[in-house]
N, C-alpha and C positions, 0 to 999 in steps of 0.2 A: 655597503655604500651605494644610494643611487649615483646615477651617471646625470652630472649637470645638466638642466636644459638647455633646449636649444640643439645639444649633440647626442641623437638616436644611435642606441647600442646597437649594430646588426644583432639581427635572431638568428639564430643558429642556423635555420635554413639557408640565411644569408652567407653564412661565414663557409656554410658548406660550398655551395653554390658558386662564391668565389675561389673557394679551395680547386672546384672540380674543374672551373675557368682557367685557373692558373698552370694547371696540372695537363687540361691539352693544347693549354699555347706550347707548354715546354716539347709536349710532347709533337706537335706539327711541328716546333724548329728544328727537331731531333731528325726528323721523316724526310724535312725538308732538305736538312744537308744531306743525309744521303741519300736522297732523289737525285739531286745534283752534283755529287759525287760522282754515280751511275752515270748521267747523263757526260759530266765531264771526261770519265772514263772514257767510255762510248769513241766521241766526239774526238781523241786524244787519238783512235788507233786509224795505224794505218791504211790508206785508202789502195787495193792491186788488184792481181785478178782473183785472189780467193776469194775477196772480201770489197763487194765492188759499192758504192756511192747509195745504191739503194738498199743492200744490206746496211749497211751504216743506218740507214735511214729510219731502216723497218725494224731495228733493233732502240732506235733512240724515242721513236713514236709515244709507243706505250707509258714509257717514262715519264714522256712531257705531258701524257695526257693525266696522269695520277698525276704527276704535280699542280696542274690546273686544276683537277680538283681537289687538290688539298688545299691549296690557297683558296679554294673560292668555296667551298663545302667538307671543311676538317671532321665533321659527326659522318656522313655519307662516307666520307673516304678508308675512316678508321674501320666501317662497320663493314662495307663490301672487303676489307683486308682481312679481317676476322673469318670473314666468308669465303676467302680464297678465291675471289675475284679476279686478282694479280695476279697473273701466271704470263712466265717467257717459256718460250721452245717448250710448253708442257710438263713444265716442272713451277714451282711455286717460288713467289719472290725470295727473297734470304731471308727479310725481316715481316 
């Protein structure tokens, strides 16, 4: 059966294309809460003297800054994470 006019069948490249759209939204709101997970974690601990206001700081930075580029550049953010881009204290992010 054709497909009435008026209503264009996506082409398959379409349907992928959307497939592949759908699949890193889920996958930035995934990144996302645990970006801010981390971040809320962070933000939750203790402020003394082992652990003084700019360690906090210097520990929550990097966080916010993947986050703003996940929000504002999801393809770039995924691909320097694949690259190992993300590294704390020189060890590599969890995810």
């Amino acid at each position: 059966d054709a497909p009435a006019q008026g209503t264009p069948t996506p082409s398959v490249r379409e349907q992928a294309e959307q497939l592949q759209q759908e699949r890193l939204s889920r996958q930035v709101e995934q990144e996302r809460k645990r970006l801010e997970a981390e971040i809320a974690q962070i933000d939750n601990l203790s402020v003394g003297v082992s652990f003084t206001p700019g360690m906090k700081a210097a520990r929550m930075e990097p966080l916010k800054e993947q986050l703003d580029l996940l929000n504002s550049n999801p393809e770039q953010y995924f691909r320097m994470k694949r690259e190992g881009a993300f590294t704390q204290s020189g060890r590599r992010s969890r995810n």
